[in-house]
DOGU-984302 format. One record per residue (C-alpha): residue in one letter; z, x, y. Coordinates in Angstrom, 1 decimal. Example, Ala and Ser with C-alpha at 12.3 -4.5 7.8 and 13.67 -1.06 7.14 Angstrom:
SITE_res_c3_c1_c2
SITE_A_7.8_12.3_-4.5
SITE_S_7.1_13.7_-1.1
% end
This chain:
SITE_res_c3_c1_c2
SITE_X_102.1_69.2_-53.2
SITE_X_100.5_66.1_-51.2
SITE_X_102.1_63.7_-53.8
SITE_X_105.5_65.7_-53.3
SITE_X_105.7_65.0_-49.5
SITE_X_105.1_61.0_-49.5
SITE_X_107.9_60.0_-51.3
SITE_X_110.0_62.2_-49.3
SITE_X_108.6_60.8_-46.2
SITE_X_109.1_57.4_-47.5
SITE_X_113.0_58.0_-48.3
SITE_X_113.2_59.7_-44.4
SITE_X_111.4_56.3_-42.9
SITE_X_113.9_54.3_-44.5
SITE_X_116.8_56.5_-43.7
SITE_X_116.3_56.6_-40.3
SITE_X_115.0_52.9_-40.2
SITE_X_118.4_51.7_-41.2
SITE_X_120.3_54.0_-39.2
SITE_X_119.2_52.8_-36.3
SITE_X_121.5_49.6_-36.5
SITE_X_124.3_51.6_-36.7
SITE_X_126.8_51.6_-33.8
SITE_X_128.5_55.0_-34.1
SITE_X_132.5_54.6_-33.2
SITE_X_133.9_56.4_-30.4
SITE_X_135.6_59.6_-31.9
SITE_X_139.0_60.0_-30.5
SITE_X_140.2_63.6_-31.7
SITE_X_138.2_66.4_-33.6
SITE_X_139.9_66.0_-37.0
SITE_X_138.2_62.5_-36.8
SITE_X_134.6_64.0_-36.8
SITE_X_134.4_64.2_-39.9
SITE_X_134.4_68.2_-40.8
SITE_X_135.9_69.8_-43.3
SITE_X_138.8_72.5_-41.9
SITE_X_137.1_75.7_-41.2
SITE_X_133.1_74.5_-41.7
SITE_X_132.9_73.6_-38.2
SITE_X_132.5_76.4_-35.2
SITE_X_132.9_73.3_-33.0
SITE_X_136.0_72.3_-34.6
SITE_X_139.3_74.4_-34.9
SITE_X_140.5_75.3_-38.8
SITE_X_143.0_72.7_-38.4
SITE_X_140.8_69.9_-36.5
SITE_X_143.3_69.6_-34.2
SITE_X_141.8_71.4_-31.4
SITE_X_137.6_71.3_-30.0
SITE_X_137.6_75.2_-30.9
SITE_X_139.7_77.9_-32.8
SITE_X_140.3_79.7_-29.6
SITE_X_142.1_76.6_-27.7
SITE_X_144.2_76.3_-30.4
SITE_X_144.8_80.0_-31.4
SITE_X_146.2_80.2_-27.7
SITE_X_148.5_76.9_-28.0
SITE_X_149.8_78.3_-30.9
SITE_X_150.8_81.7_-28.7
SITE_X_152.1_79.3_-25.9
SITE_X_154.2_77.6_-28.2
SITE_X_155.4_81.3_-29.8
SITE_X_155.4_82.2_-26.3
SITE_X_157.7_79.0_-24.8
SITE_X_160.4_79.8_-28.0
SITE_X_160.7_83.4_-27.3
SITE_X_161.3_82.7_-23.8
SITE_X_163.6_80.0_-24.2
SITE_X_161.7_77.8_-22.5
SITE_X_160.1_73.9_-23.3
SITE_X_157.0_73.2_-24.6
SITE_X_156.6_70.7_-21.8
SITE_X_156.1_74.4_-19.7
SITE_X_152.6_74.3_-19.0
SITE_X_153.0_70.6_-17.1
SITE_X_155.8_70.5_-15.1
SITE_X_155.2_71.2_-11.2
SITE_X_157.9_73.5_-10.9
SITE_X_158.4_76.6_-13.1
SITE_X_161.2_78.3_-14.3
SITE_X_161.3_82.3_-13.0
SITE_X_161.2_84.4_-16.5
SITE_X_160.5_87.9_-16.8
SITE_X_157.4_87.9_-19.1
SITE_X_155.8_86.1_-15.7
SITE_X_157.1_88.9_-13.3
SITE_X_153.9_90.3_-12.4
SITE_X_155.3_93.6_-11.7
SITE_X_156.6_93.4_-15.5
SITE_X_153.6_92.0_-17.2
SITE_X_150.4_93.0_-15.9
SITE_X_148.6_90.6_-17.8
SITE_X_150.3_87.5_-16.0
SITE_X_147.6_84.7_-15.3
SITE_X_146.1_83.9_-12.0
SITE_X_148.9_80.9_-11.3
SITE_X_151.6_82.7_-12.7
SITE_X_152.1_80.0_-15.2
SITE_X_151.1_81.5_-18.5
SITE_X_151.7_85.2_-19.6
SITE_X_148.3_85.8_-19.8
SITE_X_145.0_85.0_-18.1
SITE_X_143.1_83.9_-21.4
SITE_X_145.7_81.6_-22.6
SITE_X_145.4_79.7_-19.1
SITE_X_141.8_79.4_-19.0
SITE_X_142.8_77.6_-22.6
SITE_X_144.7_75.4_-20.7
SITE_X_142.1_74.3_-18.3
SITE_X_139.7_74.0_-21.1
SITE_X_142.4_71.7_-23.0
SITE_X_142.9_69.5_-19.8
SITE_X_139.2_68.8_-19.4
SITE_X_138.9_68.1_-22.6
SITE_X_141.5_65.3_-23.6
SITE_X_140.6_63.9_-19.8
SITE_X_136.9_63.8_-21.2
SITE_X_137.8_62.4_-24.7
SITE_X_140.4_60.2_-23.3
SITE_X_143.4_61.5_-24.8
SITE_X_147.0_61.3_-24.0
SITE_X_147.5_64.3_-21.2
SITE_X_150.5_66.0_-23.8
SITE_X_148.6_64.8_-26.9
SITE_X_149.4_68.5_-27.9
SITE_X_152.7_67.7_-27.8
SITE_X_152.4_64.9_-29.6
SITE_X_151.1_67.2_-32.1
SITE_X_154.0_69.4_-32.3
SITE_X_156.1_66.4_-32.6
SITE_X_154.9_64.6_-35.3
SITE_X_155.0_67.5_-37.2
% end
């Protein structure tokens, strides 16, 4: 077993001895870290998104915006449109703000924002998203 564990050791010196040189690049969105859709809990299926909840929600906004007949631009404008899914006496589940039918779905938000402000990231880069598709 002894004779097993020095070659092993060796092979882990060296690994890390040479990966110490190595400058790791900045990693601008989460499909860029490297993970394989769905192997991740850090990562949403896509790898669009930090987690599969931030994204399940913008995926409900953006069902939510087209039902409404609203834009997708919604969620950032200062002023917003009066629509009956944010009538508080019609939808009980309306979010603290008023902005978002539900309270979940803003608390995605505020997640989302402190996230592309932390990574760097264009303030509608989920948007952009929508766009390019």
């Amino acid at each position: 077993m002894s004779n097993n564990i020095l070659p092993k050791s060796l092979v882990l010196a060296v690994a890390l001895a040479m990966a110490g040189g190595l400058h790791a690049a900045e990693l601008r969105t989460p499909a860029e870290l490297g993970y394989e859709v769905g192997m991740s809990g850090e990562v949403s299926y896509t790898g669009r998104f930090p987690n599969q909840a931030m994204e399940d929600q913008f995926n409900a906004y953006l069902a939510w915006v087209e039902q409404n007949g609203i834009s997708a631009e919604h969620a950032f404008v200062s002023r917003i449109q009066p629509l009956p899914s944010l009538d508080g006496a019609k939808n009980g589940n309306v979010s603290a703000t008023g902005r978002f039918p539900n309270q979940a779905m803003e608390e995605q938000f505020k997640a989302y924002l402190t996230w592309v402000e932390r990574e760097g990231l264009d303030r509608d880069f989920a948007l952009q998203l929508i766009s390019a598709n």
